[in-house]
OpenMM code with the backbone's topology and positions (N, CA, C; nanometers):
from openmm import Vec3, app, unit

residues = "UNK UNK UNK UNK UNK UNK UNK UNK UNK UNK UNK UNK UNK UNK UNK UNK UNK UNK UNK UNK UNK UNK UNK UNK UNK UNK UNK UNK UNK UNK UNK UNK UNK UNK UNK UNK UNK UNK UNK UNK UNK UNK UNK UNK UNK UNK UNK UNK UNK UNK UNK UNK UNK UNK UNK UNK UNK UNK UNK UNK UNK UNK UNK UNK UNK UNK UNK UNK UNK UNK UNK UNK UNK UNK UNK UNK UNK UNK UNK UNK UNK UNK UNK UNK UNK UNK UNK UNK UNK UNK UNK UNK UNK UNK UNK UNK UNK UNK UNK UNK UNK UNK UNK UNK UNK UNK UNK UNK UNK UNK UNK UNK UNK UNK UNK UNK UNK UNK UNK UNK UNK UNK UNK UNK UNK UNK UNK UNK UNK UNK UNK UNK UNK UNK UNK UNK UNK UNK UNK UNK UNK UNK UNK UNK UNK UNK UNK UNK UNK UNK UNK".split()
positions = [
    Vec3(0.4689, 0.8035, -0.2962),
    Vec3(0.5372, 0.6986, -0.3664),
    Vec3(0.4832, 0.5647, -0.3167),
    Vec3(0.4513, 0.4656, -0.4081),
    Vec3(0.4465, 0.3253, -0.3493),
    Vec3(0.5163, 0.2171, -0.4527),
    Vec3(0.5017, 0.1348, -0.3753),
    Vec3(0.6238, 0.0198, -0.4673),
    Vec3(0.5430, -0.0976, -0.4263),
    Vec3(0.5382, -0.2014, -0.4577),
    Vec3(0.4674, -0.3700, -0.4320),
    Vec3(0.5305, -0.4472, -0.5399),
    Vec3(0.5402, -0.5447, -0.4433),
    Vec3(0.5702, -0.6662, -0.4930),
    Vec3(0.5458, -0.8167, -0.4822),
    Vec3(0.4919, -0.8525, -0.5861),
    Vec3(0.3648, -1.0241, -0.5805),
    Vec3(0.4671, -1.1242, -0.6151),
    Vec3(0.4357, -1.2587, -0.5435),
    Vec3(0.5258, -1.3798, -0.6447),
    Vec3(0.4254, -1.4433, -0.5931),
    Vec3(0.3747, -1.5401, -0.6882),
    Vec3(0.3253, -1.6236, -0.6647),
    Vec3(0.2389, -1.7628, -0.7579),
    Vec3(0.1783, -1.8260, -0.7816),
    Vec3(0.1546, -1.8996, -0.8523),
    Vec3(-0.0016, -1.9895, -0.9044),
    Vec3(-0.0165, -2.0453, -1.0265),
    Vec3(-0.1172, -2.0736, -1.0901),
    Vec3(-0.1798, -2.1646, -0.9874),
    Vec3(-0.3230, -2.1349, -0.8828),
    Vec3(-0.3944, -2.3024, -0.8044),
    Vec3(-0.4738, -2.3526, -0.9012),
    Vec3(-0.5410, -2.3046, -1.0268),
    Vec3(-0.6427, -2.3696, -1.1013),
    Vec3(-0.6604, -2.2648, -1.2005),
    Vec3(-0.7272, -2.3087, -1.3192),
    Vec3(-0.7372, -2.2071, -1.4442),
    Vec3(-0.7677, -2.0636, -1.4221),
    Vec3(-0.6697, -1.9766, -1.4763),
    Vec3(-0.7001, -1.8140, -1.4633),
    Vec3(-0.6815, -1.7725, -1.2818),
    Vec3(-0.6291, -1.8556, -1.1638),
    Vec3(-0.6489, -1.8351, -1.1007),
    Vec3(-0.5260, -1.8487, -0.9699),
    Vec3(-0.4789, -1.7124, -0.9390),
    Vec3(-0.3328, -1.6842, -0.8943),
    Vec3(-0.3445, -1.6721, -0.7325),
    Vec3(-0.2764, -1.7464, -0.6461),
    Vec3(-0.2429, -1.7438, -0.4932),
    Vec3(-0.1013, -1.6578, -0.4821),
    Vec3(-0.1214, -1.5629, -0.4178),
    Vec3(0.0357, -1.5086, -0.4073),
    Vec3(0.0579, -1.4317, -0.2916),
    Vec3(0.1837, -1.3837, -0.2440),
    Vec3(0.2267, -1.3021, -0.1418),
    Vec3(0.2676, -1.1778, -0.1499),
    Vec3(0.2244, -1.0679, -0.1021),
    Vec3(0.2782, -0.9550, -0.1995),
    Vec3(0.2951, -0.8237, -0.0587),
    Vec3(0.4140, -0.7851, -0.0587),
    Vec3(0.4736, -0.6682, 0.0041),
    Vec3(0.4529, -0.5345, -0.0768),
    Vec3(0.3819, -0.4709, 0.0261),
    Vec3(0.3758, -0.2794, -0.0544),
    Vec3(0.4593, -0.2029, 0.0503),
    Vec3(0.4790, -0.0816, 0.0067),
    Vec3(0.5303, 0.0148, 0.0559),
    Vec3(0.4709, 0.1400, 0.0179),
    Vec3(0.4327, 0.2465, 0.1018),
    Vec3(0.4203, 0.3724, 0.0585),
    Vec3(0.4424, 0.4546, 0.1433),
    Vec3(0.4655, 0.5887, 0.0814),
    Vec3(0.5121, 0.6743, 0.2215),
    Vec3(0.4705, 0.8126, 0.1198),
    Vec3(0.4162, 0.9106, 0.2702),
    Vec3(0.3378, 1.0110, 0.1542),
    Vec3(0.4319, 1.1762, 0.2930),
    Vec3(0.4750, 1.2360, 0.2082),
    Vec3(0.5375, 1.3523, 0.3142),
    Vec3(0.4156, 1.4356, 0.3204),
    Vec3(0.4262, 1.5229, 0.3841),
    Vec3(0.3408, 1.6253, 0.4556),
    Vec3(0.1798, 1.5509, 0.4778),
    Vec3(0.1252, 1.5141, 0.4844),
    Vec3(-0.0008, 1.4036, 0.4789),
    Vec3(-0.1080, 1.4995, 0.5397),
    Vec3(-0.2031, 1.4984, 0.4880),
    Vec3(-0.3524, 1.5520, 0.5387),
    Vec3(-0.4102, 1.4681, 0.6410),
    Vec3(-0.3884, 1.5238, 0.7638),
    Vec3(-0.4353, 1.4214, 0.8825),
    Vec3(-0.5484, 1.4505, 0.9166),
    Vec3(-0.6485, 1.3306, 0.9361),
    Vec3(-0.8366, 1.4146, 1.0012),
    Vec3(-0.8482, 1.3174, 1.1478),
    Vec3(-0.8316, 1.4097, 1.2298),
    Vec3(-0.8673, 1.3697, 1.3722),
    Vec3(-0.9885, 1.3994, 1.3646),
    Vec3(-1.0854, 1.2714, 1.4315),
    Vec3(-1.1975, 1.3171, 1.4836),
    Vec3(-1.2442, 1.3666, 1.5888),
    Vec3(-1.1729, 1.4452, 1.6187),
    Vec3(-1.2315, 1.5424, 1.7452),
    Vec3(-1.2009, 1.6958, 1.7030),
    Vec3(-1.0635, 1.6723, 1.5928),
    Vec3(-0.9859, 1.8403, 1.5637),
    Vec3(-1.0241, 1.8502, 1.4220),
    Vec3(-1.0787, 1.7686, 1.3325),
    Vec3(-1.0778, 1.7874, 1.2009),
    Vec3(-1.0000, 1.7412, 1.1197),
    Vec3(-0.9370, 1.8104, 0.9742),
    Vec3(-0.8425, 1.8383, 0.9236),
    Vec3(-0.7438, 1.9118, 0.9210),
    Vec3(-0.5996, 1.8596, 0.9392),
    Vec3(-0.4997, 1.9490, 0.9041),
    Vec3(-0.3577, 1.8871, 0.8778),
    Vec3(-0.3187, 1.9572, 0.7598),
    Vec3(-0.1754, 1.9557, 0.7046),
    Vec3(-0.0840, 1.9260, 0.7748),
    Vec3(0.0105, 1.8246, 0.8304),
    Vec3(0.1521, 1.8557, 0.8801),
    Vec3(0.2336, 1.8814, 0.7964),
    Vec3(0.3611, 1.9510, 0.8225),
    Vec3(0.4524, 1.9581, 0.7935),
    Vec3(0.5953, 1.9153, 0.8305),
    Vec3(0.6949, 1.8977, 0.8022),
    Vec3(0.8160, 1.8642, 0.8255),
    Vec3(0.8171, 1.7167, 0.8552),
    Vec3(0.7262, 1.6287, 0.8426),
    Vec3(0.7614, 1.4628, 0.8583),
    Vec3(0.6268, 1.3757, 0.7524),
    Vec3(0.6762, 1.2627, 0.7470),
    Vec3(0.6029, 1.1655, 0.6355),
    Vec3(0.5736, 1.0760, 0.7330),
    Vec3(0.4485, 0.9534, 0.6303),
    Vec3(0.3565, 0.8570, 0.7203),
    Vec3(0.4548, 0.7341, 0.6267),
    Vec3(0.5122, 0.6463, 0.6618),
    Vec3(0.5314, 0.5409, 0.5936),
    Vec3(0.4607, 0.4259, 0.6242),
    Vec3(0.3622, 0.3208, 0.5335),
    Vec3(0.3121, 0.2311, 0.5820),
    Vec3(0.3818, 0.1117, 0.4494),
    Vec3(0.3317, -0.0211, 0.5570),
    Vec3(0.3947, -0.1445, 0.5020),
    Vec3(0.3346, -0.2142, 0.5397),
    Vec3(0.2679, -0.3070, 0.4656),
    Vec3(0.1539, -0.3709, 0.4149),
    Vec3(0.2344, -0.5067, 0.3814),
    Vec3(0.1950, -0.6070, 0.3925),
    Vec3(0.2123, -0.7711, 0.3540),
    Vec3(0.1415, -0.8788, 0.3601),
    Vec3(0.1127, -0.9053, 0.3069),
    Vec3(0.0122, -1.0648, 0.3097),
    Vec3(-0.0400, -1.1779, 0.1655),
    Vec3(-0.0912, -1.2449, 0.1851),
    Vec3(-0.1615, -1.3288, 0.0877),
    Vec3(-0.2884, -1.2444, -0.0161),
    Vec3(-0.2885, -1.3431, -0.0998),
    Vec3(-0.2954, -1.2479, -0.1922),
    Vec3(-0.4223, -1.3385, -0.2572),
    Vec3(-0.5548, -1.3253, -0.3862),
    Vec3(-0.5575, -1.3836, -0.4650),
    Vec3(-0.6243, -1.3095, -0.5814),
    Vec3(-0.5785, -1.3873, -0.6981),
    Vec3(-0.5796, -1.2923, -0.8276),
    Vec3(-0.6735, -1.3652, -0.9377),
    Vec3(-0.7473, -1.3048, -1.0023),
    Vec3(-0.8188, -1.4171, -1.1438),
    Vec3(-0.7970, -1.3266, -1.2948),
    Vec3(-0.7573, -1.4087, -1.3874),
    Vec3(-0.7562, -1.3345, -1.4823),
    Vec3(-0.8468, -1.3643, -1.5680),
    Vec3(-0.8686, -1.2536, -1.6392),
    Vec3(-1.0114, -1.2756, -1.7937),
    Vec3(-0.8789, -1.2768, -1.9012),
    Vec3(-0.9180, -1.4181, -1.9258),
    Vec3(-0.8303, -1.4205, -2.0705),
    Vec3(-0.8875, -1.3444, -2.1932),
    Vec3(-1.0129, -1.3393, -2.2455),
    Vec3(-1.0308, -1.2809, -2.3170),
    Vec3(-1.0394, -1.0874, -2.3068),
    Vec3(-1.0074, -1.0546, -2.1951),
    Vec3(-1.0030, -0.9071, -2.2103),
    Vec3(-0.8442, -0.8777, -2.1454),
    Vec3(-0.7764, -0.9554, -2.1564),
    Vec3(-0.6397, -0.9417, -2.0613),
    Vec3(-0.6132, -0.8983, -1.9275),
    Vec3(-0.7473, -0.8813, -1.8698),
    Vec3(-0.7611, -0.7821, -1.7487),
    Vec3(-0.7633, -0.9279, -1.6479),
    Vec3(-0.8108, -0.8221, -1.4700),
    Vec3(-0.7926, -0.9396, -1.3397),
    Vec3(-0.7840, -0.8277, -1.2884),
    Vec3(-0.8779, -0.9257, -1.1509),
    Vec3(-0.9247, -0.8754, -1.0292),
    Vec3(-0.8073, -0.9441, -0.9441),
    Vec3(-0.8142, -0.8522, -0.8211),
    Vec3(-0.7354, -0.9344, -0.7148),
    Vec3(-0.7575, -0.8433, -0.5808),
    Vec3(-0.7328, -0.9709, -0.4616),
    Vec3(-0.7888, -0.9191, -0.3327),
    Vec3(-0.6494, -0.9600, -0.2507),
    Vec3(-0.5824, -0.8551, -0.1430),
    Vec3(-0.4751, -0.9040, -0.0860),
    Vec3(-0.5270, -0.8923, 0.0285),
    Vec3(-0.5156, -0.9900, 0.1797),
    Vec3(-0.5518, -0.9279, 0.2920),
    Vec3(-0.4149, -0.9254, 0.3788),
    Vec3(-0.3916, -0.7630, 0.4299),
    Vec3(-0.2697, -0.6878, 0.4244),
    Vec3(-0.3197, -0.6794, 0.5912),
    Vec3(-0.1421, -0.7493, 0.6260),
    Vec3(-0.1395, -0.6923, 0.7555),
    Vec3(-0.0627, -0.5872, 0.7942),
    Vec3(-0.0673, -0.4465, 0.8537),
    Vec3(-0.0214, -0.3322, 0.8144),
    Vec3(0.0254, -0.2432, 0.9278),
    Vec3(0.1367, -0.1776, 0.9115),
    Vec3(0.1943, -0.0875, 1.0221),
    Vec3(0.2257, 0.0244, 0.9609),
    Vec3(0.2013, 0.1217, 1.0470),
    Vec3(0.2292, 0.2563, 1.0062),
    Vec3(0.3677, 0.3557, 1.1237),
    Vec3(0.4418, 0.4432, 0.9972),
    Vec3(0.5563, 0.5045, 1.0773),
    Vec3(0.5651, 0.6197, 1.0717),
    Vec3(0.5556, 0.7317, 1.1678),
    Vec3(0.5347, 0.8341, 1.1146),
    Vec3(0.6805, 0.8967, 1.1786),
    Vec3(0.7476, 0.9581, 1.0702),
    Vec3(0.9065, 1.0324, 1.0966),
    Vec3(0.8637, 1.1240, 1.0917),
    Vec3(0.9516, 1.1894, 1.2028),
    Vec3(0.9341, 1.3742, 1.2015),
    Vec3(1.0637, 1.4251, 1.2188),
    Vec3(1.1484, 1.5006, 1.0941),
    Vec3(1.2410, 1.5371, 1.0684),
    Vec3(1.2404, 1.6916, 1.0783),
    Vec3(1.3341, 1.7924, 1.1521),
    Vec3(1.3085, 1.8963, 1.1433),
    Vec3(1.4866, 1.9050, 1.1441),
    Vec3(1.5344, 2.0383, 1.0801),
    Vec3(1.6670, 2.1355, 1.0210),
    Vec3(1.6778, 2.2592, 1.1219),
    Vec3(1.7541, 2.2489, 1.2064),
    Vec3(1.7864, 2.3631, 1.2967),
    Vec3(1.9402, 2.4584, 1.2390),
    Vec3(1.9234, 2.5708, 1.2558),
    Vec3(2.0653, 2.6300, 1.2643),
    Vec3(2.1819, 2.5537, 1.3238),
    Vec3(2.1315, 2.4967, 1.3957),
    Vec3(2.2263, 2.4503, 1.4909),
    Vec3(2.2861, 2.2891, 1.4654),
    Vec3(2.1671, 2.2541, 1.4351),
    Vec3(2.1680, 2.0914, 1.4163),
    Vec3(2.1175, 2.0673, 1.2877),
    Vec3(2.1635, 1.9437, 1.2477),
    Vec3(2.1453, 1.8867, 1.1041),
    Vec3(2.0462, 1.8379, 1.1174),
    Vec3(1.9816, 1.7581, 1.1915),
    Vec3(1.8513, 1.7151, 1.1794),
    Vec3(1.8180, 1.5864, 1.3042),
    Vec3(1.6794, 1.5874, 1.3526),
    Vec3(1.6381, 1.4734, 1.4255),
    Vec3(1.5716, 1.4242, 1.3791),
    Vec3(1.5568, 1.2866, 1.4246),
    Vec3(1.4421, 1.2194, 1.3837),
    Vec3(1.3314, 1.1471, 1.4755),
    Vec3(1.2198, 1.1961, 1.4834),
    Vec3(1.1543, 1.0897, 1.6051),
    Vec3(1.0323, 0.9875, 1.5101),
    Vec3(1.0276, 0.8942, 1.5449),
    Vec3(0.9476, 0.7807, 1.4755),
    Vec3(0.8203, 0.7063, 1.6071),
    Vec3(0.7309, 0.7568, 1.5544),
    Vec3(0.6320, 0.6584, 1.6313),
    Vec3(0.5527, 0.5799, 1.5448),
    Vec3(0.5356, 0.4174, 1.5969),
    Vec3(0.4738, 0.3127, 1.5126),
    Vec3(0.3676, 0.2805, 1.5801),
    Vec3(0.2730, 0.2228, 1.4937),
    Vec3(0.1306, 0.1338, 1.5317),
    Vec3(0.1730, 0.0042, 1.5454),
    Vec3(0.0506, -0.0236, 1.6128),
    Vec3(0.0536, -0.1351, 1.6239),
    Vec3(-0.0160, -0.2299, 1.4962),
    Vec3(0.0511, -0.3643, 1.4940),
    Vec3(0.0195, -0.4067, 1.3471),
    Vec3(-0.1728, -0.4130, 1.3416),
    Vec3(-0.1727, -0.3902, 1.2098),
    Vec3(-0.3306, -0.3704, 1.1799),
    Vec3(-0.3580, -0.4971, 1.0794),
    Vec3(-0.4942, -0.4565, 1.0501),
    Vec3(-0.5441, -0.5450, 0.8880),
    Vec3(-0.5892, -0.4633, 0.8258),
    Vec3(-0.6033, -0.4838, 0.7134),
    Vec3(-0.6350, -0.4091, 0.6068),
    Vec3(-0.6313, -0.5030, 0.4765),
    Vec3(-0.7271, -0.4257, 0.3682),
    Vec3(-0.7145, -0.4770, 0.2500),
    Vec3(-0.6864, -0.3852, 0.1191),
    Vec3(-0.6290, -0.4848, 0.0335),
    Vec3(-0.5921, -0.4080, -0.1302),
    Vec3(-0.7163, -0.4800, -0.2143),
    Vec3(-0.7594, -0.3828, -0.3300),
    Vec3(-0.8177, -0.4330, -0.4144),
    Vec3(-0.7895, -0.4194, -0.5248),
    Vec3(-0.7489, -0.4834, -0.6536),
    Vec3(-0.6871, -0.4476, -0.7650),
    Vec3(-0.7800, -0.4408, -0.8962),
    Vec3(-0.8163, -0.4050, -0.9988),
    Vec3(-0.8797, -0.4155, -1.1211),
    Vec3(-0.7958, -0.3466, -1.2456),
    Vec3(-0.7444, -0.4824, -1.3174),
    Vec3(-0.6035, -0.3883, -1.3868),
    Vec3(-0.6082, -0.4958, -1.5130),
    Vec3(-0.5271, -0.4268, -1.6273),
    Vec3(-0.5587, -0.4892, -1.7425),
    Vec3(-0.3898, -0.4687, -1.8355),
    Vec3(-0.3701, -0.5782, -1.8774),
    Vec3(-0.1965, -0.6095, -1.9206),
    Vec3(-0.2286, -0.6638, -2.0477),
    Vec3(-0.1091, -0.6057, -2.1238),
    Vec3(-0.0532, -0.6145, -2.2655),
    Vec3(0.0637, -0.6859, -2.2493),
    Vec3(0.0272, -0.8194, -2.3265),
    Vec3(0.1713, -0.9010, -2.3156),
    Vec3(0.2658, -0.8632, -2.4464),
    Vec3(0.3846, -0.7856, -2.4153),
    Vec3(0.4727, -0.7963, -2.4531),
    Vec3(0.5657, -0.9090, -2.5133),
    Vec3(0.5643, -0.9916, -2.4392),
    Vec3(0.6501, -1.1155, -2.5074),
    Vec3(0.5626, -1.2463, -2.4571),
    Vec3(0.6200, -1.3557, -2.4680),
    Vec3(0.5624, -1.4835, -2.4418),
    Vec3(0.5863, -1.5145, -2.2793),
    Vec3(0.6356, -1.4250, -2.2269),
    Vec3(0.6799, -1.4302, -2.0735),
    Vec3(0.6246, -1.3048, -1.9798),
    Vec3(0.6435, -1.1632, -2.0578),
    Vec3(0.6670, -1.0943, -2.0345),
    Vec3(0.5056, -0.9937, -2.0437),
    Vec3(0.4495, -0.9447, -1.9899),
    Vec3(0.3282, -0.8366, -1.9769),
    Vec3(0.3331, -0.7259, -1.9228),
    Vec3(0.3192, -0.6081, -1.9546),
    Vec3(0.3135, -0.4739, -1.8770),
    Vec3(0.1451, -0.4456, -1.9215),
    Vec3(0.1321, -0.3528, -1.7858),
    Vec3(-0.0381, -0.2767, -1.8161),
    Vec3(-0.0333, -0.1718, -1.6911),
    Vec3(-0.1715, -0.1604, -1.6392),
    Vec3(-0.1971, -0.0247, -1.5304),
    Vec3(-0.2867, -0.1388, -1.5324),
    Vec3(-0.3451, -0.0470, -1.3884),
    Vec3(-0.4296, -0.1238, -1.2352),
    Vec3(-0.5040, 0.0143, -1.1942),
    Vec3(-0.6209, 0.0174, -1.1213),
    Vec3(-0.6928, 0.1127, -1.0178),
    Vec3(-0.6415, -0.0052, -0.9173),
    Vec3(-0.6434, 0.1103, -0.7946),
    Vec3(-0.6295, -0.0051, -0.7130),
    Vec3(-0.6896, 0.0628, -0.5333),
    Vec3(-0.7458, -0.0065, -0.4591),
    Vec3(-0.8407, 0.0728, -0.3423),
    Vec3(-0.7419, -0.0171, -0.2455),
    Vec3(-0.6701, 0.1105, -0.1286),
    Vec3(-0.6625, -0.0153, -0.0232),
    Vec3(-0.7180, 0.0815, 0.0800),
    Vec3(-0.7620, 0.0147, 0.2178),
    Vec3(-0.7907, 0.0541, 0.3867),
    Vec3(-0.7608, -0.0255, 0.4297),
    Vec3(-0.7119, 0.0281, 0.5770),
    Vec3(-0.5971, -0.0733, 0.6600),
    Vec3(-0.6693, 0.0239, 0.7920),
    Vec3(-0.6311, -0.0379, 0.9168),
    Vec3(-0.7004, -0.0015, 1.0715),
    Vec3(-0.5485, -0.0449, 1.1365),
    Vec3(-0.5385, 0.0457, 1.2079),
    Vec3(-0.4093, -0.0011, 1.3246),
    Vec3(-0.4197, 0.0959, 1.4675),
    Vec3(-0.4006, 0.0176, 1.5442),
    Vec3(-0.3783, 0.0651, 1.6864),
    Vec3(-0.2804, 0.1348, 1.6855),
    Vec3(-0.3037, 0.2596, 1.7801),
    Vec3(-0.1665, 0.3642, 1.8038),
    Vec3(-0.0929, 0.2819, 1.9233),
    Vec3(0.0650, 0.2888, 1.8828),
    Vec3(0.0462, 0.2130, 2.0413),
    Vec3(0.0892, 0.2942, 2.1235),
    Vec3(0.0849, 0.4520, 2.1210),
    Vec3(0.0926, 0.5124, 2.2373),
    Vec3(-0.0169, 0.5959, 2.3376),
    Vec3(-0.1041, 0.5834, 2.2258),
    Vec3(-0.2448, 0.6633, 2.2574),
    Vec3(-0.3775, 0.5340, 2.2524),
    Vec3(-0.4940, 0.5523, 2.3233),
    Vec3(-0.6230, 0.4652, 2.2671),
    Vec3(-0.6657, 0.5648, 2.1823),
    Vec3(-0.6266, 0.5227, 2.0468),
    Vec3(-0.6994, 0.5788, 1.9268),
    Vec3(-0.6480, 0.4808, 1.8535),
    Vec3(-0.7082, 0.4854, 1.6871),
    Vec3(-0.7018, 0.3989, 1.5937),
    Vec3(-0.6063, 0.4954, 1.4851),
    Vec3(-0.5802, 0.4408, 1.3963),
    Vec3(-0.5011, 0.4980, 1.2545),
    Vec3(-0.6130, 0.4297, 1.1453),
    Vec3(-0.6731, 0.5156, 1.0570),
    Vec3(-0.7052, 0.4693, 0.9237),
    Vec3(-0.6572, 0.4749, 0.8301),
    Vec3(-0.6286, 0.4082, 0.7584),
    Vec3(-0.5770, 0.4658, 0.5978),
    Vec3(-0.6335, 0.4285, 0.5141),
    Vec3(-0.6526, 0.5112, 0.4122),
    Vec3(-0.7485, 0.4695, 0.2814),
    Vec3(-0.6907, 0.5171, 0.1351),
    Vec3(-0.6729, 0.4997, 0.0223),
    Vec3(-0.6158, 0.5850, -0.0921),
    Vec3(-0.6421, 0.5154, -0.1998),
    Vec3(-0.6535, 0.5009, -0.3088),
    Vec3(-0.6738, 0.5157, -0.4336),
    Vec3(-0.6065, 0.5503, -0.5306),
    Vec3(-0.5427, 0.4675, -0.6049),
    Vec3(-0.4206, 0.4644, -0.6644),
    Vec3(-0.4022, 0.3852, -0.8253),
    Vec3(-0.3807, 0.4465, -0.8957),
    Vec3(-0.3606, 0.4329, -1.0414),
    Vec3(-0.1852, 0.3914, -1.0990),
    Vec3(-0.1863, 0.2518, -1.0841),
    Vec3(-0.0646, 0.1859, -1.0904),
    Vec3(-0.0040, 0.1169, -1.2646),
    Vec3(0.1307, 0.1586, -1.2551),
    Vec3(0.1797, 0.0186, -1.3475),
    Vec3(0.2333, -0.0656, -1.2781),
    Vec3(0.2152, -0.1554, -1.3724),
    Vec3(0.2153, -0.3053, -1.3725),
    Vec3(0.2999, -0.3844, -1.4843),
    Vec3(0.4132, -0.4944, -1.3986),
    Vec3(0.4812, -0.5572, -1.4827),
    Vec3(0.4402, -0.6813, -1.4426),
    Vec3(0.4489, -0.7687, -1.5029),
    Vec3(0.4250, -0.9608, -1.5381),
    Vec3(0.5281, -1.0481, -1.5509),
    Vec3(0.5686, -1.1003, -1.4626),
    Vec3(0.6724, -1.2460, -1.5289),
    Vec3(0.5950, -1.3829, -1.5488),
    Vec3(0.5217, -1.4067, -1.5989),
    Vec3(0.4389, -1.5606, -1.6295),
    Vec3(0.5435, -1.6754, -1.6703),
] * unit.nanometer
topology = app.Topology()
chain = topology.addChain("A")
for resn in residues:
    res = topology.addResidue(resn, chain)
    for name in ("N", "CA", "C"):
        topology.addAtom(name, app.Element.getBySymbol(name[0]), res)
Protein backbone atom coordinates (compact mmCIF):
# COMPACT_ATOMS: atom_id res chain seq x y z
CA UNK A 1 0.00 0.00 0.00
CA UNK A 2 1.23 3.62 -0.44
CA UNK A 3 -0.47 6.90 0.02
CA UNK A 4 1.37 10.61 -0.75
CA UNK A 5 0.58 13.69 -0.41
CA UNK A 6 1.87 17.18 -2.41
CA UNK A 7 0.73 20.89 -1.66
CA UNK A 8 2.31 23.18 -3.17
CA UNK A 9 2.56 25.98 -5.65
CA UNK A 10 3.05 27.74 -9.22
CA UNK A 11 7.28 29.51 -9.09
CA UNK A 12 7.06 30.29 -12.93
CA UNK A 13 5.14 28.95 -16.06
CA UNK A 14 4.26 25.10 -16.02
CA UNK A 15 6.44 24.98 -13.07
CA UNK A 16 5.45 23.52 -9.41
CA UNK A 17 7.68 23.77 -5.91
CA UNK A 18 6.01 21.56 -3.39
CA UNK A 19 6.25 19.39 -0.20
CA UNK A 20 5.05 16.04 -0.31
CA UNK A 21 4.72 13.14 2.45
CA UNK A 22 4.53 9.27 1.27
CA UNK A 23 3.83 6.35 3.09
CA UNK A 24 4.19 2.72 2.27
CA UNK A 25 4.29 -0.37 4.01
CA UNK A 26 4.64 -3.77 2.25
CA UNK A 27 3.92 -7.17 4.72
CA UNK A 28 5.95 -10.17 4.29
CA UNK A 29 8.81 -8.25 2.11
CA UNK A 30 11.53 -10.05 0.03
CA UNK A 31 14.67 -9.16 1.92
CA UNK A 32 18.34 -9.52 -0.05
CA UNK A 33 21.20 -9.47 2.39
CA UNK A 34 24.37 -9.31 0.87
CA UNK A 35 26.15 -11.83 2.45
CA UNK A 36 22.78 -14.42 2.83
CA UNK A 37 20.98 -13.60 -0.39
CA UNK A 38 17.32 -13.65 -0.72
CA UNK A 39 14.62 -14.47 1.52
CA UNK A 40 10.93 -14.09 2.38
CA UNK A 41 9.95 -13.03 5.95
CA UNK A 42 7.10 -13.73 7.42
CA UNK A 43 4.86 -12.56 10.22
CA UNK A 44 5.98 -8.65 10.15
CA UNK A 45 5.92 -5.59 7.50
CA UNK A 46 8.64 -2.80 6.44
CA UNK A 47 6.91 0.59 6.82
CA UNK A 48 8.77 3.51 5.26
CA UNK A 49 8.09 7.38 5.34
CA UNK A 50 9.47 9.53 3.07
CA UNK A 51 9.14 13.61 3.13
CA UNK A 52 10.61 16.42 1.46
CA UNK A 53 10.62 19.13 -1.29
CA UNK A 54 9.53 18.51 -4.23
CA UNK A 55 9.65 19.93 -7.99
CA UNK A 56 7.18 19.38 -10.74
CA UNK A 57 6.83 20.75 -14.65
CA UNK A 58 3.93 20.32 -16.64
CA UNK A 59 3.50 19.86 -20.66
CA UNK A 60 0.47 21.71 -21.33
CA UNK A 61 0.00 20.42 -24.52
CA UNK A 62 0.08 16.63 -23.63
CA UNK A 63 -1.41 17.10 -20.01
CA UNK A 64 1.42 15.11 -18.67
CA UNK A 65 4.69 16.23 -15.95
CA UNK A 66 7.70 15.18 -14.68
CA UNK A 67 8.62 15.59 -11.10
CA UNK A 68 11.63 15.02 -8.76
CA UNK A 69 11.11 14.85 -4.81
CA UNK A 70 14.31 14.65 -2.65
CA UNK A 71 12.93 12.35 0.23
CA UNK A 72 14.32 12.16 3.50
CA UNK A 73 13.44 8.62 4.68
CA UNK A 74 13.06 6.14 7.63
CA UNK A 75 12.27 2.77 7.69
CA UNK A 76 10.14 0.48 10.45
CA UNK A 77 10.14 -2.84 10.50
CA UNK A 78 7.14 -4.51 12.94
CA UNK A 79 7.25 -7.98 13.82
CA UNK A 80 3.95 -9.24 14.99
CA UNK A 81 3.54 -12.82 15.93
CA UNK A 82 -0.14 -14.80 17.53
CA UNK A 83 0.65 -17.25 20.29
CA UNK A 84 -1.89 -19.66 21.97
CA UNK A 85 -1.23 -17.98 24.75
CA UNK A 86 -0.89 -14.39 23.87
CA UNK A 87 -2.64 -12.06 21.53
CA UNK A 88 0.18 -10.65 20.04
CA UNK A 89 3.70 -8.66 20.34
CA UNK A 90 5.11 -6.25 18.71
CA UNK A 91 8.85 -5.40 18.29
CA UNK A 92 9.79 -2.36 15.98
CA UNK A 93 13.26 -1.54 14.89
CA UNK A 94 13.99 1.89 13.00
CA UNK A 95 16.78 3.38 10.76
CA UNK A 96 18.30 5.90 10.93
CA UNK A 97 16.95 8.85 8.77
CA UNK A 98 18.22 8.39 5.12
CA UNK A 99 17.92 10.26 1.57
CA UNK A 100 16.44 9.13 -1.09
CA UNK A 101 14.61 10.10 -4.18
CA UNK A 102 11.01 9.89 -6.04
CA UNK A 103 10.67 10.26 -9.64
CA UNK A 104 7.32 10.85 -11.21
CA UNK A 105 6.17 10.75 -15.11
CA UNK A 106 2.34 10.95 -15.06
CA UNK A 107 -0.33 12.35 -17.26
CA UNK A 108 -3.98 13.99 -15.96
CA UNK A 109 -7.39 14.50 -17.41
CA UNK A 110 -8.97 17.56 -16.14
CA UNK A 111 -12.19 16.89 -15.02
CA UNK A 112 -13.43 20.24 -14.10
CA UNK A 113 -11.89 23.76 -14.18
CA UNK A 114 -10.23 22.95 -10.74
CA UNK A 115 -10.29 19.57 -10.62
CA UNK A 116 -7.81 16.70 -12.64
CA UNK A 117 -7.46 12.99 -12.10
CA UNK A 118 -4.79 10.70 -14.17
CA UNK A 119 -1.99 7.80 -13.30
CA UNK A 120 1.83 8.31 -12.82
CA UNK A 121 4.91 5.54 -13.16
CA UNK A 122 6.73 6.45 -10.52
CA UNK A 123 10.70 5.15 -9.38
CA UNK A 124 11.77 5.83 -5.84
CA UNK A 125 15.44 4.64 -3.84
CA UNK A 126 16.13 5.77 -0.51
CA UNK A 127 19.63 4.56 1.68
CA UNK A 128 19.33 4.52 5.52
CA UNK A 129 21.54 3.53 8.30
CA UNK A 130 20.48 0.60 10.57
CA UNK A 131 20.82 2.02 13.78
CA UNK A 132 21.48 -1.11 15.45
CA UNK A 133 23.82 -2.88 13.19
CA UNK A 134 26.81 -1.21 10.64
CA UNK A 135 24.84 -2.05 7.66
CA UNK A 136 22.77 0.07 5.31
CA UNK A 137 18.87 -0.43 4.29
CA UNK A 138 18.05 0.04 0.50
CA UNK A 139 14.88 0.50 -0.92
CA UNK A 140 13.89 0.65 -4.37
CA UNK A 141 10.21 -0.02 -6.12
CA UNK A 142 8.33 0.97 -8.95
CA UNK A 143 5.00 1.90 -8.80
CA UNK A 144 2.00 2.64 -11.06
CA UNK A 145 -0.13 5.36 -9.28
CA UNK A 146 -3.44 7.47 -9.36
CA UNK A 147 -3.47 10.73 -9.23
CA UNK A 148 -5.80 13.54 -8.10
CA UNK A 149 -5.29 17.56 -8.81
CA UNK A 150 -6.62 20.56 -6.95
CA UNK A 151 -5.28 23.61 -9.25
Amino acid sequence: MFIAAAVGGVVAKNLVLYGEIQTSVLPNPDIQRSQAGSSVQSDYELTQLAMGPGLGYFIETWGAYVSWTLTYVQLTQSNSSTGSTSSSSNTTDVTDVGIGSSFKLGKEWWISSNWGLGMALQFQIASMKDNNFDNRWTSTDLAILCSATFN
